[in-house]
N, C-alpha and C positions, 0 to 999 in steps of 0.2 A: 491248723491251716498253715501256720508257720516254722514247722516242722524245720525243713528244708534249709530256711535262715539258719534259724536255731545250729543244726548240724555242724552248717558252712562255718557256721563264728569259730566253734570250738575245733573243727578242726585245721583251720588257721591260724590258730595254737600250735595244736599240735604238729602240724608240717611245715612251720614258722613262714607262713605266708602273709600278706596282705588280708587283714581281715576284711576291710571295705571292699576290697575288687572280689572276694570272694562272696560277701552278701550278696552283690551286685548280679554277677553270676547266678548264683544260686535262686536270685530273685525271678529267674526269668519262669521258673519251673512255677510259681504261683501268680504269673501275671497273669491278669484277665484274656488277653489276645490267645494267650498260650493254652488256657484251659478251651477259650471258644472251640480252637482249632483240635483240639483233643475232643470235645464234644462231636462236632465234624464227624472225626474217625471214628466215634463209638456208633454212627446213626448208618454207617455204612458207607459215605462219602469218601474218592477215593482222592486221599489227600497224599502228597508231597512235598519236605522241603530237602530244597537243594538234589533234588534227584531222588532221592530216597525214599521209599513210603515211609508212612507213617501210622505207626499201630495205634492204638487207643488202650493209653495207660493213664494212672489218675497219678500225675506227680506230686500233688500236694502233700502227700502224705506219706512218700519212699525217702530212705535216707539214702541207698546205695550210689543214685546220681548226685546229690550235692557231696559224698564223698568221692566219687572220683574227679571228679571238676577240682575238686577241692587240691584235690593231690595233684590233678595236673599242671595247675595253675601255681604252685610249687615247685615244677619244673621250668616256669616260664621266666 
């Protein structure tokens, strides 16, 4: 379930970032609001944020978003 942290730490390491602002980050992908709203999109509801839709993916358990966050946040 805490994949995602996990990810974030080490690659905060490796892209010599902030390991805290990147948990943090990374955290949002396993907060409860976030999964609610991913549930939402899986039942058929047509969600949006910030303009965007929004697909129904299960991020608790992908590493490819806590690494690029990771990397972006490297740039900032």
């Amino acid at each position: 379930f805490f994949l995602p942290l996990m990810v974030a730490a080490s690659a905060a390491v490796k892209f010599k970032t902030n390991m805290s602002l990147a948990i943090a980050i990374a955290g949002v992908l396993v907060h409860p609001g976030f999964i609610e709203l991913m549930a939402k999109a899986a039942q058929g509801e047509h969600v949006e944020f910030a303009f965007i839709p929004v697909t129904a993916v299960k991020y608790t358990y992908t590493v490819i978003p806590a690494l690029v966050m990771t990397w972006c946040l490297s740039y900032i």
